[in-house]
Kinemage of the C-alpha trace (Angstrom):
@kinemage 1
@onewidth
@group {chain A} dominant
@subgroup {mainchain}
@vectorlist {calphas} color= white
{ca unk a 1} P 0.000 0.000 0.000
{ca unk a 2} L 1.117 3.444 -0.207
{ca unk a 3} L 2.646 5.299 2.115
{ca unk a 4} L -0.394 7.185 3.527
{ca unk a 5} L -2.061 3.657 3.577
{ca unk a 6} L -5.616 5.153 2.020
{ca unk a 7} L -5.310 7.750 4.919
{ca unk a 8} L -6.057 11.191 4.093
{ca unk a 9} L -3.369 13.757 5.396
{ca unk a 10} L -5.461 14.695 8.753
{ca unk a 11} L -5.765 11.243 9.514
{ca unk a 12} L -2.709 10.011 8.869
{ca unk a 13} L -1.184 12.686 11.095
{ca unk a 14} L -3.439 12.359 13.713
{ca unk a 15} L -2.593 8.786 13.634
{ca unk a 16} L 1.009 9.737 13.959
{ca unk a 17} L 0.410 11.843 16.999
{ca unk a 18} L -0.243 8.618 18.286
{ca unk a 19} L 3.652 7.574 18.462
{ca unk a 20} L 3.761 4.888 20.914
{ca unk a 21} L 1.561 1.860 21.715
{ca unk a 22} L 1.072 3.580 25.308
{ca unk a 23} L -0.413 6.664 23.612
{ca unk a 24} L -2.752 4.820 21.481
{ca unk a 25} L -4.155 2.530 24.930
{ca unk a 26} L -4.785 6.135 26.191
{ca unk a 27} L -6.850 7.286 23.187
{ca unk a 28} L -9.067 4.124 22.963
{ca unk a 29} L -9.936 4.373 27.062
{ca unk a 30} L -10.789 8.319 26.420
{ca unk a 31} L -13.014 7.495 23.661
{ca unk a 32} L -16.364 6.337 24.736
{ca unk a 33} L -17.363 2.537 24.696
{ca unk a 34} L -20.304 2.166 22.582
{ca unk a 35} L -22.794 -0.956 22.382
{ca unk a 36} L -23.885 -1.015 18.902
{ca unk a 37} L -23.694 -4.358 16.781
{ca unk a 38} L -21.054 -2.520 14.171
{ca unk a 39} L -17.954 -3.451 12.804
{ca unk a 40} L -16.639 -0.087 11.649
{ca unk a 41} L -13.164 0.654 9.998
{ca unk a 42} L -9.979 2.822 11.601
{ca unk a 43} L -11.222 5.213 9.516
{ca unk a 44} L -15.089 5.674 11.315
{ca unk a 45} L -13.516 5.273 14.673
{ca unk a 46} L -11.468 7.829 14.416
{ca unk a 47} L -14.303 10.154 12.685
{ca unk a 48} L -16.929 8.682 15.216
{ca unk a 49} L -14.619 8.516 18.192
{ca unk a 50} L -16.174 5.891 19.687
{ca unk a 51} L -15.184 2.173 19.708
{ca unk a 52} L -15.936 -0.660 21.178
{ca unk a 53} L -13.723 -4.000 21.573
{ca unk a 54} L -13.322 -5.720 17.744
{ca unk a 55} L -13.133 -2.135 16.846
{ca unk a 56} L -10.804 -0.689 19.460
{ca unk a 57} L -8.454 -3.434 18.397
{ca unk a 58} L -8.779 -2.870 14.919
{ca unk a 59} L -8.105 0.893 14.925
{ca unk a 60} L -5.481 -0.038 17.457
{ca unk a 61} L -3.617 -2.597 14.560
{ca unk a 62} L -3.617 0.926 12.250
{ca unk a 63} L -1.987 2.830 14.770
{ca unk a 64} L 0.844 0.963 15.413
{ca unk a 65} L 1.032 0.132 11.635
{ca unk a 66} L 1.408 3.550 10.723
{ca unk a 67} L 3.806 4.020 13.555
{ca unk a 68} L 5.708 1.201 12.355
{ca unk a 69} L 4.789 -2.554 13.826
{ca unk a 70} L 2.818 -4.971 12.251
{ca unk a 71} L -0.968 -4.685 12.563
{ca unk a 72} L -1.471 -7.281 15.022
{ca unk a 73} L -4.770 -8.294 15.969
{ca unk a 74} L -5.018 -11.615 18.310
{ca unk a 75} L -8.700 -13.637 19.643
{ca unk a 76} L -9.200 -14.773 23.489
{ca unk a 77} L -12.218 -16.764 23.381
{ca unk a 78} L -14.249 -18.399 26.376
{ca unk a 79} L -16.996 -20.505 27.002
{ca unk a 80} L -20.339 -19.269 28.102
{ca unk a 81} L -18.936 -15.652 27.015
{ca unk a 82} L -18.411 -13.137 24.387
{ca unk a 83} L -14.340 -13.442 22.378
{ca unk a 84} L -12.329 -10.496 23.111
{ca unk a 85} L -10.336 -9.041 20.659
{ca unk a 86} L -6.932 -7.115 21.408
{ca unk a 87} L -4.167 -5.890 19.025
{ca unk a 88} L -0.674 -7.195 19.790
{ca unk a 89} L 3.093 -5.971 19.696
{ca unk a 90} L 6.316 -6.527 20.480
{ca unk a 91} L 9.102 -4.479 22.044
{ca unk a 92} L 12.891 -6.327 22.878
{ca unk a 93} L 11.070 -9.487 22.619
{ca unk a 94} L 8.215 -9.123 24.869
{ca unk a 95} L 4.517 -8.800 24.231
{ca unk a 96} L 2.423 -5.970 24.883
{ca unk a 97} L -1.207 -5.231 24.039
{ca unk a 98} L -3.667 -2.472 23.539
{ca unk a 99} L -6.958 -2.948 23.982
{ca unk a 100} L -10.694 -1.634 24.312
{ca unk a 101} L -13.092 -3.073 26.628
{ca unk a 102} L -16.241 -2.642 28.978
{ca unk a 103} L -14.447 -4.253 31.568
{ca unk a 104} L -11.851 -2.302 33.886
{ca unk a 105} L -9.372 -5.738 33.382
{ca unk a 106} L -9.533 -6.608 30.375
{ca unk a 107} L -7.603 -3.552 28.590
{ca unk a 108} L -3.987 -3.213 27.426
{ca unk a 109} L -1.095 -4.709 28.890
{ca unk a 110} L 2.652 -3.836 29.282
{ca unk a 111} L 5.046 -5.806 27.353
{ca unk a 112} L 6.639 -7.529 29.572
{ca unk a 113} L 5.271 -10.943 28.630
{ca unk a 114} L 7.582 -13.672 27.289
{ca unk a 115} L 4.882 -15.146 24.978
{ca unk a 116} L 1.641 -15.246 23.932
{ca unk a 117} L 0.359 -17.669 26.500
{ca unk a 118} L 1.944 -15.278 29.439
{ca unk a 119} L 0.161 -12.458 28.189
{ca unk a 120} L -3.269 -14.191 28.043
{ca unk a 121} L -3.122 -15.519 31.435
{ca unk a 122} L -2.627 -12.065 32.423
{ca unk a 123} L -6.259 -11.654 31.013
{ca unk a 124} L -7.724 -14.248 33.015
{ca unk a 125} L -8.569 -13.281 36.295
{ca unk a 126} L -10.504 -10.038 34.897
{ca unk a 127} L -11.992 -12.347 32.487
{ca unk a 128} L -15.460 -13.369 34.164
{ca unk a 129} L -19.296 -13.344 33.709
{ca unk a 130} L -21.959 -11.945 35.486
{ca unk a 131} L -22.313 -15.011 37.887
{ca unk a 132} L -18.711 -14.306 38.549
{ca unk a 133} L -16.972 -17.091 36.469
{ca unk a 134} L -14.176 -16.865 35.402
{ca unk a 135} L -14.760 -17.574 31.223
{ca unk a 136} L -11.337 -17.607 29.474
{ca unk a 137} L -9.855 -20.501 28.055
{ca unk a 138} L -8.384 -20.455 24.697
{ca unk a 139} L -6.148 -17.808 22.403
{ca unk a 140} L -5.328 -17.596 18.844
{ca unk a 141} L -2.124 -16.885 16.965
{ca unk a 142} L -1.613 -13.428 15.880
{ca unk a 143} L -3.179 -12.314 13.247
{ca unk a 144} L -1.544 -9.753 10.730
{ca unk a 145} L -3.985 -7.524 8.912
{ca unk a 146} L -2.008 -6.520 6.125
{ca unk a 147} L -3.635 -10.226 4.646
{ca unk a 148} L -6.446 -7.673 4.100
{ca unk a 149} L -5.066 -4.892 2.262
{ca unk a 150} L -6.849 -5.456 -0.421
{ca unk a 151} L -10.067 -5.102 1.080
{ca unk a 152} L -8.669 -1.353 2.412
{ca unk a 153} L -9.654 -2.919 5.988
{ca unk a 154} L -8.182 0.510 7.552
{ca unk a 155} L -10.076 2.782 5.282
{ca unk a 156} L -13.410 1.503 3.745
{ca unk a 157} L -16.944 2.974 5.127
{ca unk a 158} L -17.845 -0.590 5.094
{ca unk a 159} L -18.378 -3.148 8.256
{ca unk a 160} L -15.249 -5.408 8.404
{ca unk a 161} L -16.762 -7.945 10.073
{ca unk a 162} L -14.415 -10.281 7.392
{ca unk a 163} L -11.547 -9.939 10.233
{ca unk a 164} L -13.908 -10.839 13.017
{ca unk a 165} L -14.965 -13.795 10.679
{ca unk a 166} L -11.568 -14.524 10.000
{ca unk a 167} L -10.483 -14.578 13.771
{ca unk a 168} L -13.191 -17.256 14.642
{ca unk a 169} L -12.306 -19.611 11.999
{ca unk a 170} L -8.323 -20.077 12.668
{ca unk a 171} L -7.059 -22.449 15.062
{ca unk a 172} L -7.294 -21.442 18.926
{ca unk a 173} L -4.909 -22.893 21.960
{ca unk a 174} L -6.049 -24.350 25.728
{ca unk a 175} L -5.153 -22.151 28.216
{ca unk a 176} L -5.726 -24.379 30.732
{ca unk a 177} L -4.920 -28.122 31.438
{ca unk a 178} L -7.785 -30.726 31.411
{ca unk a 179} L -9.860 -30.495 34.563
{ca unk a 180} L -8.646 -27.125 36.055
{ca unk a 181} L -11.812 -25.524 35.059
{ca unk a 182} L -13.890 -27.451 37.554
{ca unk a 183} L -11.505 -26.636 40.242
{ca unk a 184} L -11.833 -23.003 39.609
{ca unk a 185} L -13.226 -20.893 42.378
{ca unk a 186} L -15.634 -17.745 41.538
{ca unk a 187} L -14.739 -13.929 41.472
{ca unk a 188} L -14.627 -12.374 44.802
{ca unk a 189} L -16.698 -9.651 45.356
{ca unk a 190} L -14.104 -6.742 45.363
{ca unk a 191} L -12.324 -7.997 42.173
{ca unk a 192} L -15.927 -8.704 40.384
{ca unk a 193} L -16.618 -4.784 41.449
{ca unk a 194} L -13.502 -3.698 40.583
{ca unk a 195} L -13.888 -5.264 36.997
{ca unk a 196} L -17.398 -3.282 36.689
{ca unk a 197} L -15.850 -0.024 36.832
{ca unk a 198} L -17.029 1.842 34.117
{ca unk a 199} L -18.573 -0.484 32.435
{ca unk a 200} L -21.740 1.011 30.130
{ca unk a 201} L -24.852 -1.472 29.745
{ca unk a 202} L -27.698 -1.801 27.399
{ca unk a 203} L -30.231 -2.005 29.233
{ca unk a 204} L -30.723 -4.504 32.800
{ca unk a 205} L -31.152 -7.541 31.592
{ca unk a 206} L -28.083 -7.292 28.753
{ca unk a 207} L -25.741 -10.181 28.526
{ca unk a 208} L -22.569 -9.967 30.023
{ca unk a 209} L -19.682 -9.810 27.329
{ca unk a 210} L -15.962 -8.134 26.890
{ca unk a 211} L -17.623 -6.764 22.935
């Protein structure tokens, strides 16, 4: 793609204003988290300014394109729960994330993780339903969005829900050995509140989810 990658000059420098993966986790937690059933492009989000999780992790893959890493994007999936979908980078060898969620634990991470298993068990204890399970249990590989160019993924006023449908169908790994999961004890109270902080609903009787 060219060098602007289908970004006009405003975007592209706002984008570059964006200069490290720590100042692009602060502009998707100052946006607001919005509920609507969209998939929109870096583009919208950054005309909308409002996200929420596929999409935080999409725009999140542009950023750090532009700013030179790979558009990462990577799946945590769980059972009796919603996937959550985070974009991914390295620094000296380590993974870091940046992420968007409705959940106060389930945003970006420092990289300081070893691998990709490290980083999603880092995940997993603000990973939980509304009965206070704890939900997590597989990840994907990393997924690099430039596979997608052609469909100008960062730029189009179309959904892309072809990367969401992309990230369900590759292979995911066990986080956890057989029969942990029916040893596992439920959320305490203060880290189940904790988790809720900020967290914008539908309406009362909306499903839990990280999306």
């Amino acid at each position: 793609m060219p060098g602007n990658f289908g970004f006009t000059p405003g975007e592209l420098r706002r984008l570059r204003q964006l200069s490290t993966p720590a100042k692009i986790q602060s502009f998707v937690d100052e946006i607001p988290y919005h509920l609507a059933d969209t998939a929109w492009s870096p583009r919208r989000v950054l005309r909308e300014r409002t996200a929420h999780c596929f999409e935080g992790a999409v725009f999140a893959a542009a950023a750090l394109r532009v700013n030179g890493y790979p558009p990462l994007v990577w799946d945590l999936e769980a059972d009796n729960d919603t996937d959550h979908v985070i974009a991914i980078y390295r620094e000296r060898g380590h993974w870091g994330a940046v992420a968007k969620s409705n959940y106060a634990g389930c945003r970006g991470r420092q990289p300081i993780y070893r691998n990709l298993r490290e980083l999603a068990l880092s995940y997993f204890e603000g990973y939980f339903s509304m009965r206070r399970h704890f939900t997590l249990r597989r990840f994907s590989r990393p997924v690099n969005l430039a596979r997608f160019d052609h469909l100008n993924w960062m730029t189009t006023e179309k959904p892309v829900w072809f990367i969401a449908e992309h990230l369900l169908e590759i292979p995911h790994y066990q986080l956890l050995r057989p029969g942990m999961a029916r040893r596992l004890a439920r959320a305490d109270p203060r880290t189940f509140a904790s988790g809720m902080v900020g967290r914008r609903e539908k309406t009362r009787a909306a499903a839990a989810g990280r999306a």
